[in-house]
Kinemage of the C-alpha trace (Angstrom):
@kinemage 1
@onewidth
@group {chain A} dominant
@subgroup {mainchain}
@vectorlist {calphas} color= white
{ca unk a 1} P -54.232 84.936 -56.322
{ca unk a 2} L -55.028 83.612 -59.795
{ca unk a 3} L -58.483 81.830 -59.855
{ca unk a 4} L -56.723 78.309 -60.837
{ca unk a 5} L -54.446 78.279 -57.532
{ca unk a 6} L -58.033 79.276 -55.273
{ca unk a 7} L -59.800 76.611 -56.786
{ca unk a 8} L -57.036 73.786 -56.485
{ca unk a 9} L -56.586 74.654 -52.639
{ca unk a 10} L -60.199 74.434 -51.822
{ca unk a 11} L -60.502 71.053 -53.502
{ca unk a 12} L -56.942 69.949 -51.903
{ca unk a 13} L -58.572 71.018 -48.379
{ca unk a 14} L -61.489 68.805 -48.870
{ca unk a 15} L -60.092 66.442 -49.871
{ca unk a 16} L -57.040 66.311 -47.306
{ca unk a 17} L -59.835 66.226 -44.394
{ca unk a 18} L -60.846 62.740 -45.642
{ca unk a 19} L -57.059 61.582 -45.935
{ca unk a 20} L -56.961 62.653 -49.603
{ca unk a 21} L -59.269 60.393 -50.853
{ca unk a 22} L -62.119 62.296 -53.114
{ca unk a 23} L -65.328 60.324 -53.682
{ca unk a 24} L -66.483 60.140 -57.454
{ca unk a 25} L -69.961 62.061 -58.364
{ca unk a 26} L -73.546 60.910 -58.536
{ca unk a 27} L -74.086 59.278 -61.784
{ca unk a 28} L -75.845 61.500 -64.080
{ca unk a 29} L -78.205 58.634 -64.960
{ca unk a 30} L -81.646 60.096 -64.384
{ca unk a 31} L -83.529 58.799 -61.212
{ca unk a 32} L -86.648 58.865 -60.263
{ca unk a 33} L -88.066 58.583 -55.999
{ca unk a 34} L -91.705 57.749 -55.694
{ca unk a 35} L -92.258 60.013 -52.426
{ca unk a 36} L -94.886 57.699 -51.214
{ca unk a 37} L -91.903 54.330 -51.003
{ca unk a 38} L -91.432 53.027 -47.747
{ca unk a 39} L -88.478 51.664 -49.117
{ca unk a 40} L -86.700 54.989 -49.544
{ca unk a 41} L -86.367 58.096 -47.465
{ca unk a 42} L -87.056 60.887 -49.548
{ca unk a 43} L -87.258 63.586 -46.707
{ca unk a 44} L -84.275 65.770 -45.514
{ca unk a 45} L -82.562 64.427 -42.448
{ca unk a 46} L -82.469 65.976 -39.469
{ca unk a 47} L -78.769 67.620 -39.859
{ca unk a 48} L -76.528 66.954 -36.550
{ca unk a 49} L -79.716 66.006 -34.664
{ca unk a 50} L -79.675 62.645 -33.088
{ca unk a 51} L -82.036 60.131 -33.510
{ca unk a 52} L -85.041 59.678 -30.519
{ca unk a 53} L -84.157 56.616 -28.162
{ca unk a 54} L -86.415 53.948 -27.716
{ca unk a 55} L -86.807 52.071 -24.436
{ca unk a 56} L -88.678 49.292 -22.925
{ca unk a 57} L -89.081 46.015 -23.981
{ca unk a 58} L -91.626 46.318 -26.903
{ca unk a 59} L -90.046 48.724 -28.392
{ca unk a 60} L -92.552 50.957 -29.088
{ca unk a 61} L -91.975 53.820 -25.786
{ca unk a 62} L -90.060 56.439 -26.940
{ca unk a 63} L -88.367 58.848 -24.956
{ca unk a 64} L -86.733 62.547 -25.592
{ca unk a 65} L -82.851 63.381 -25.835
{ca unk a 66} L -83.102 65.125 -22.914
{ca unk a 67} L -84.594 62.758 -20.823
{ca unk a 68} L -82.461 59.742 -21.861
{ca unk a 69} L -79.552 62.269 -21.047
{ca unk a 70} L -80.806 62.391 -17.892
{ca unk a 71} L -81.270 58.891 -17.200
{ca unk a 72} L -78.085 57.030 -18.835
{ca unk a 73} L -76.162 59.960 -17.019
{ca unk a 74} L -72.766 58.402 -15.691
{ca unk a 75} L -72.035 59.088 -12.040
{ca unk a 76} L -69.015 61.379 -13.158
{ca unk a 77} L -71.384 63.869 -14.502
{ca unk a 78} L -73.756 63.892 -11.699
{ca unk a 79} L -72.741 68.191 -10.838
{ca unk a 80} L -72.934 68.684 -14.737
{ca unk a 81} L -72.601 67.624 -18.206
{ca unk a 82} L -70.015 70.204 -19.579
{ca unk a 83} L -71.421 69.721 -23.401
{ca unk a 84} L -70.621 70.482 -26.320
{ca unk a 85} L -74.526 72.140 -26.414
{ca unk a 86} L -75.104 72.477 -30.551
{ca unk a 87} L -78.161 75.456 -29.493
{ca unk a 88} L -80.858 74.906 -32.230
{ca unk a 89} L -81.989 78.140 -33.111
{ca unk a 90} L -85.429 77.417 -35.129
{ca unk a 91} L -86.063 80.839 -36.581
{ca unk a 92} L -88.944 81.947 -39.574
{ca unk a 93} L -87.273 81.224 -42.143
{ca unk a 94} L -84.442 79.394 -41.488
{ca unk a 95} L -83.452 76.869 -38.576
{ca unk a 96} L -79.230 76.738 -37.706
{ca unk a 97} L -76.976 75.069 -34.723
{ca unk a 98} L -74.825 77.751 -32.958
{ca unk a 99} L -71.552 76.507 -32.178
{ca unk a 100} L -70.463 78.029 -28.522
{ca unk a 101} L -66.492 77.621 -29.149
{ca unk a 102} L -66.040 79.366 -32.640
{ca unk a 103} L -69.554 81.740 -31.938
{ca unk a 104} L -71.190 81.478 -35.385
{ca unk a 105} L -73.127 78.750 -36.730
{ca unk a 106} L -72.610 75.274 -37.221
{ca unk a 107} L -74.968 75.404 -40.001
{ca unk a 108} L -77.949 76.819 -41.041
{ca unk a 109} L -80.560 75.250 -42.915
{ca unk a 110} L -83.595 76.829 -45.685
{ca unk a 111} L -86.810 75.559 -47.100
{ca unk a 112} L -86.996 77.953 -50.287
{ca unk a 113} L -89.853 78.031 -52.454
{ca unk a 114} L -91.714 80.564 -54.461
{ca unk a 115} L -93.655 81.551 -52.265
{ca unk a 116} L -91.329 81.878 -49.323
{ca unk a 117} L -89.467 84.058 -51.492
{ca unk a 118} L -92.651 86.202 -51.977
{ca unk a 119} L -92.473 85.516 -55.596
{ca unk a 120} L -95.356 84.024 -57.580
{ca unk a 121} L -95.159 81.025 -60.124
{ca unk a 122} L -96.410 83.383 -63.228
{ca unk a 123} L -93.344 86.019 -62.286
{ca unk a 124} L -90.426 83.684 -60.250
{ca unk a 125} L -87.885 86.734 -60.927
{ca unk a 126} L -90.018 88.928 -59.609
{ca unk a 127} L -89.522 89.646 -55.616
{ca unk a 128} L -92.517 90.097 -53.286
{ca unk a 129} L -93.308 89.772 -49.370
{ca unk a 130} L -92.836 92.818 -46.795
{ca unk a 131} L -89.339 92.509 -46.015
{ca unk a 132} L -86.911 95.326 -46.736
{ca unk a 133} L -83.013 95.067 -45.448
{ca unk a 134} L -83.204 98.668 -44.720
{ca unk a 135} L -85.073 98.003 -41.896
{ca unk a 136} L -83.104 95.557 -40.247
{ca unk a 137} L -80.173 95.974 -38.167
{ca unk a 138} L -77.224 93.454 -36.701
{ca unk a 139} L -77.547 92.382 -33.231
{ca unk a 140} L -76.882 90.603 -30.613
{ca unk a 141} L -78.777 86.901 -29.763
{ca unk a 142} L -79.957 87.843 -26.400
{ca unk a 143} L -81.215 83.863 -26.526
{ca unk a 144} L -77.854 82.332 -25.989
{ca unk a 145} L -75.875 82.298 -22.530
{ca unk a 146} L -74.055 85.998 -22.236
{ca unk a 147} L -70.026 84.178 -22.723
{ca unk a 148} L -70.880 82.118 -25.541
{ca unk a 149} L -72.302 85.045 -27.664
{ca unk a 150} L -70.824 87.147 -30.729
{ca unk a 151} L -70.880 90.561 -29.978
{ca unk a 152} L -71.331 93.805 -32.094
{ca unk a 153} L -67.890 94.666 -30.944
{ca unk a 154} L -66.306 91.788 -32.161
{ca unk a 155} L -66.718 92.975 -36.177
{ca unk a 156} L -65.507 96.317 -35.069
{ca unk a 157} L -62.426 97.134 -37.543
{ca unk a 158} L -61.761 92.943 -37.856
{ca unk a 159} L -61.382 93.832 -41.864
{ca unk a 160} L -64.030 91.216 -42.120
{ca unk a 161} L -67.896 91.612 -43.145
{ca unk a 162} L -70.482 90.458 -40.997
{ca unk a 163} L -71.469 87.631 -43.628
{ca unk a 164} L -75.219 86.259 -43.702
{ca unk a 165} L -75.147 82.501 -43.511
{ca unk a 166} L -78.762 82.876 -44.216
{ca unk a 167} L -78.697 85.594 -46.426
{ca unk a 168} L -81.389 88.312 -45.869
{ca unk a 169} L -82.932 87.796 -49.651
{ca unk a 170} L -84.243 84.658 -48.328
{ca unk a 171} L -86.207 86.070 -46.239
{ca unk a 172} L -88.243 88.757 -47.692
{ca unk a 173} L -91.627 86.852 -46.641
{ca unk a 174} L -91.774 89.220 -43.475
{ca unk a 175} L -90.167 91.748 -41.702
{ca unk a 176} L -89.498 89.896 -38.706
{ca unk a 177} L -88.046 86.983 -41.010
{ca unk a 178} L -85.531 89.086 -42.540
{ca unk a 179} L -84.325 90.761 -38.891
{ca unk a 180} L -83.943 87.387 -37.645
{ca unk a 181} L -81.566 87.225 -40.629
{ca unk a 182} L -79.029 89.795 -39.032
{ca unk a 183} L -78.433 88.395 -35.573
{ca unk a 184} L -75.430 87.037 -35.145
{ca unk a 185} L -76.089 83.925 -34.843
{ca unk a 186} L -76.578 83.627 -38.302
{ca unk a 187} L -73.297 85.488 -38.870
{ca unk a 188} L -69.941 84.499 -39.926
{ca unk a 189} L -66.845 86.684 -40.769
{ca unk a 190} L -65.895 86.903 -44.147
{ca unk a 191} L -63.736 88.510 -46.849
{ca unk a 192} L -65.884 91.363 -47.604
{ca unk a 193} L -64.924 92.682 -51.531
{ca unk a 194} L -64.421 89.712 -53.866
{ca unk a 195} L -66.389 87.791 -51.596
{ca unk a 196} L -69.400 88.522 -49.704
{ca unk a 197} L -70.359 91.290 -51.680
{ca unk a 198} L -69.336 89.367 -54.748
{ca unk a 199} L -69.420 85.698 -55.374
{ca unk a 200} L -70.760 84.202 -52.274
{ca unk a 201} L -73.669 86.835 -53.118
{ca unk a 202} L -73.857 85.284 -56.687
{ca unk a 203} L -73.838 81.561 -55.179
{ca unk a 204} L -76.886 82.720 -53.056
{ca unk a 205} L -78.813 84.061 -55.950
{ca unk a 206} L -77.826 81.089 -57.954
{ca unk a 207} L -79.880 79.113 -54.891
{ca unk a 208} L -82.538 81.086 -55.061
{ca unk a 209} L -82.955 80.954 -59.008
{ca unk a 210} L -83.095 77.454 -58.292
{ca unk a 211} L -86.814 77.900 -57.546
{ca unk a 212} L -87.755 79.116 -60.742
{ca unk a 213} L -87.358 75.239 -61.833
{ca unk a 214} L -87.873 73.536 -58.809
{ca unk a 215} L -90.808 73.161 -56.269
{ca unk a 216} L -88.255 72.829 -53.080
{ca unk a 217} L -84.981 73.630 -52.697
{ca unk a 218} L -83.378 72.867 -49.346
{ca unk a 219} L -79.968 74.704 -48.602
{ca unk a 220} L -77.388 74.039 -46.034
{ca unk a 221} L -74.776 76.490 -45.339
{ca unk a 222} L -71.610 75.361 -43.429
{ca unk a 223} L -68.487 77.392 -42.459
{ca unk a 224} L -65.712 74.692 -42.580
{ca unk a 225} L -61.757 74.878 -41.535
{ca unk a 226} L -59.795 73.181 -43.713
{ca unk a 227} L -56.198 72.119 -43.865
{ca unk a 228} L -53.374 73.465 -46.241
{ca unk a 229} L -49.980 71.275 -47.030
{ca unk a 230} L -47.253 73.595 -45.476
{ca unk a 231} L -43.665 74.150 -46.714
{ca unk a 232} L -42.456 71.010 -44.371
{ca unk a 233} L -45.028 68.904 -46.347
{ca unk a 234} L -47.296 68.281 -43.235
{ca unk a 235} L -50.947 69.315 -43.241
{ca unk a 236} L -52.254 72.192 -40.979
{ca unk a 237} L -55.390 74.128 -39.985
{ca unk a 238} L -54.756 77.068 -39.344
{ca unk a 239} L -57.308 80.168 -39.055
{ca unk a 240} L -57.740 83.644 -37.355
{ca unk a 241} L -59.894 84.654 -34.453
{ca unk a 242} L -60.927 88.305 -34.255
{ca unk a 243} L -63.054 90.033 -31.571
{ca unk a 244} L -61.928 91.213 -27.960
{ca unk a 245} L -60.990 89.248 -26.201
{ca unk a 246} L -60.134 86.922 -29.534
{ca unk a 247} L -62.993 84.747 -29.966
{ca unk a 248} L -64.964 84.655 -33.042
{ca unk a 249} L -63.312 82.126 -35.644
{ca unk a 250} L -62.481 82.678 -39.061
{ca unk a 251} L -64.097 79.730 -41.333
{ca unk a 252} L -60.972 78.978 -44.083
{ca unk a 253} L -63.696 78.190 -46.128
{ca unk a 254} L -67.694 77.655 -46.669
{ca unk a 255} L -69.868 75.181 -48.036
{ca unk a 256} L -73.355 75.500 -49.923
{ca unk a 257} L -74.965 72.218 -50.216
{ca unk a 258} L -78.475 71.932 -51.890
{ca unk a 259} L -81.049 69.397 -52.376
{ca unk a 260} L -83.714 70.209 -55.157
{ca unk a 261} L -87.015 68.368 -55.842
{ca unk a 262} L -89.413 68.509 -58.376
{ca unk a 263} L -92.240 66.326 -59.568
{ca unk a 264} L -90.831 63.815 -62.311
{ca unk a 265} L -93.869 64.723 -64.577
{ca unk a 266} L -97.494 66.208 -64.308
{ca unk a 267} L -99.168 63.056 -64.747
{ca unk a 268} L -97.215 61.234 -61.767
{ca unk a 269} L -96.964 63.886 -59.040
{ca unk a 270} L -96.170 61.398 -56.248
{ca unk a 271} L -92.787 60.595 -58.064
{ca unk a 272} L -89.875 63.132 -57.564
{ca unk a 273} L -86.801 63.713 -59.668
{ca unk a 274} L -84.342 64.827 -56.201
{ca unk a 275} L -80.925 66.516 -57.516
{ca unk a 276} L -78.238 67.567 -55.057
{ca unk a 277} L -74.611 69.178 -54.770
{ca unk a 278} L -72.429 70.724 -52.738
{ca unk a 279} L -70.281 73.852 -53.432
{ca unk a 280} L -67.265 74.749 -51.425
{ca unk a 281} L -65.234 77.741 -51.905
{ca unk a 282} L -62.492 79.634 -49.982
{ca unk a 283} L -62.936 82.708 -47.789
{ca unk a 284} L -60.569 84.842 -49.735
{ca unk a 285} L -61.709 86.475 -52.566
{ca unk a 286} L -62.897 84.979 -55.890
{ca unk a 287} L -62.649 86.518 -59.692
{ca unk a 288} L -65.910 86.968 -61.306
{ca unk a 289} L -64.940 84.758 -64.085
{ca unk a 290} L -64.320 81.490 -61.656
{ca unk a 291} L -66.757 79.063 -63.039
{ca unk a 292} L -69.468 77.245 -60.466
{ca unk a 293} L -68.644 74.089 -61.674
{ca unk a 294} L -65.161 74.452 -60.776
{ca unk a 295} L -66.176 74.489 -56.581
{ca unk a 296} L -68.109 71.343 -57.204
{ca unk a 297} L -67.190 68.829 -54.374
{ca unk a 298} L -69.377 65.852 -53.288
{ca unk a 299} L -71.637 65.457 -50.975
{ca unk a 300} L -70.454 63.282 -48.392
{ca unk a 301} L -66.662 64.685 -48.596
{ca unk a 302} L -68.396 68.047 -46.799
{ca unk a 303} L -70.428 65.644 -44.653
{ca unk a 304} L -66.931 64.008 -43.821
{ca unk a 305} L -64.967 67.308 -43.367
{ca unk a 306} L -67.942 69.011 -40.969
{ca unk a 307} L -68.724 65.904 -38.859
{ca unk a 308} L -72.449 66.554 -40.323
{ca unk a 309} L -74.960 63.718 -41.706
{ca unk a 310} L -76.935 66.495 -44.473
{ca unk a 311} L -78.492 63.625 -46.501
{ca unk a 312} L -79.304 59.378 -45.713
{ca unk a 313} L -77.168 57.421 -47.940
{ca unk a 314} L -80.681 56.500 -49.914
{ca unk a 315} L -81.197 60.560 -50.861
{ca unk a 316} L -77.315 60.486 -52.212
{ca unk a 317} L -77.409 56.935 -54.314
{ca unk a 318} L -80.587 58.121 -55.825
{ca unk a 319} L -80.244 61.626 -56.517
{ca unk a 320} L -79.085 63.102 -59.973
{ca unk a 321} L -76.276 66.010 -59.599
{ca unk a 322} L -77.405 69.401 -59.312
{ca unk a 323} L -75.250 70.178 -62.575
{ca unk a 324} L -76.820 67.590 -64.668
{ca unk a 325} L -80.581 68.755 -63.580
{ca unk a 326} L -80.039 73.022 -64.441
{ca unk a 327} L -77.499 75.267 -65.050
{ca unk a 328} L -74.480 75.723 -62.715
{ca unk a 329} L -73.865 78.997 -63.661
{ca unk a 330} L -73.927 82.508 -61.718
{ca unk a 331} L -74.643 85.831 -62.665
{ca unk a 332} L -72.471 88.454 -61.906
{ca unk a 333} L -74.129 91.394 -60.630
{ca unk a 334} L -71.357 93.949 -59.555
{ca unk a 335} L -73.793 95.733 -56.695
{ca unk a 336} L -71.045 98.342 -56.328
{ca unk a 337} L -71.581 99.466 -59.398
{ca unk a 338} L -75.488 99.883 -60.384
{ca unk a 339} L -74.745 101.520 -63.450
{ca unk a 340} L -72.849 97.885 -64.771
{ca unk a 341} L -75.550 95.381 -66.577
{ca unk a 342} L -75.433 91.599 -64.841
{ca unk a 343} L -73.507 89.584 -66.758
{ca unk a 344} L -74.329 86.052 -67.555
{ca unk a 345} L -71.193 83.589 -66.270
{ca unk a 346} L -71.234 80.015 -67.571
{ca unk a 347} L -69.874 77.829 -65.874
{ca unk a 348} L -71.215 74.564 -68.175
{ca unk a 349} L -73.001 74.266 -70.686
{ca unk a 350} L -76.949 73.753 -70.307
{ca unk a 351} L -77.678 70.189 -70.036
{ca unk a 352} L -78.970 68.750 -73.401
């Protein structure tokens, strides 16, 4: 499929989800957030976490989800409250929402720095820490309820990689962070040459070269089913489900959504320059030469099409896009081939 016709149906598929209608990008106009304002919310939102509820009549009692659950409980629900259950799974270096129906996550979320890539400021290309893939293994999460897992079993011959939401180079900070990487909770299937091996793998370097320029970078990764116009001219999702019994859902596509932050200059290091974008690209695979920019979709058109709340509307009026900040480019580093040099990929041209 000729790079052109992949990139037009994952921006048709966004934008269908939202009845067509594409929002227009963050103004490159450079903005600056003074962290310490209490009239803007500079911190990450909670993603698909509701907010605490406050009772009694002062307003200042404040008491958990689970409790108010508990007490606003209709009568109905009195022999059980049948869900959905999003299971937060706050791991070393990552935190993600399982999704019970489709068994891989709802998202996953990252704090990547320097140092949590065990990389020091002097050397950012250089990696560090004590984790080493060959040491980890897939398996099971043994924390969720025994129906609502994916099992080992259910990658067997499914012509589909086991694919790292979370991908284990994030992790290298420890051994045990980089294991938690593998179970498969944090797993999603996905086209395995062309794609996981290939340019999702560049995407998640690109994220973690982000670093090198910026102090945090926050990453959200979110599998996504998106519709297609069929031949009758009516709108469809339709995806596989492999496993055995059938049960582990194929995303149609996935989303990388970032939020970078870096002071604005040395001499004010309570103001922040915050940049974000969102990348979405197709589970099929993807020719080297398909430029970043081309996946670019905004922000709250993945919010729309996942049902998610990534960013408050303050972060997204106020941030600069990703693409105007640093380079949206990816470097293509065929890892099936080790005697091929990486190859620089532009995808626009560095920002003036």
């Amino acid at each position: 499929m000729p790079s052109s016709a992949i990139i037009h149906a994952a921006c048709f598929a966004v934008g269908a989800v939202v009845g067509g209608g594409v929002v227009s990008a963050v103004s490159s106009k450079k903005r600056q957030i003074p962290t310490s304002s209490t009239s803007v919310d500079t911190s990450v939102a909670r993603v698909g976490v509701p907010p605490i509820i406050e009772i009694g009549q002062s307003g200042d009692a404040k008491i958990s989800n689970a409790v108010a659950a508990s007490t606003l409980m209709p009568p109905v629900l009195k022999y059980g409250h049948p869900g959905p259950v999003p299971d937060l799974l706050v791991r070393k270096a990552y935190t993600a929402a399982y999704d019970r129906r489709l068994r891989h996550p709802a998202w996953t979320a990252e704090h990547l720095t320097l140092a949590s890539l065990g990389k020091s400021p002097s050397q950012p290309s250089s990696g560090g820490g004590s984790g080493d893939r060959s040491n980890s293994t897939f398996t099971e999460d043994e924390s969720l309820p025994t129906m609502f897992r994916a099992k080992l079993q259910d990658y067997f011959r499914s012509g589909y990689d086991r694919g790292h939401m979370v991908p284990a180079a994030d992790a290298k900070i420890s051994q045990d962070a980089m294991d938690e990487t593998f179970i498969l909770s944090n797993i999603a299937p996905q086209v395995g040459a062309g794609f996981n091996r290939h340019y999702w793998a560049y995407l998640e370097d690109w994220c973690r070269r982000l670093t090198g320029s910026f102090s945090d970078v926050y990453v959200f990764t979110i599998p996504l089913y998106l519709p297609r116009k069929d031949a009758d001219g009516k709108s469809r999702v339709t995806y596989e489900v492999i496993g055995s019994p059938p049960n582990v859902a194929v995303p149609t596509h996935f989303a990388k959504v970032v939020l970078a932050s870096r002071p604005a200059s040395p001499s004010t290091p309570d103001v922040h320059e915050i940049s974000t974008g969102a990348f979405v690209l197709p589970n099929a695979i993807i020719p080297d030469e398909a430029p970043l920019e081309s996946f670019v979709i905004p922000v709250d058109v993945v919010e729309r099409a996942a049902g998610l709340t990534l960013f408050s509307d303050a972060i997204k009026a106020h941030s600069k896009h990703i693409c105007k900040s640093t380079k949206c480019d990816v470097v293509v580093r065929r890892f099936d081939d080790a005697q091929k040099r990486p190859e620089m990929r532009r995808a626009i041209s560095a920002p003036k």
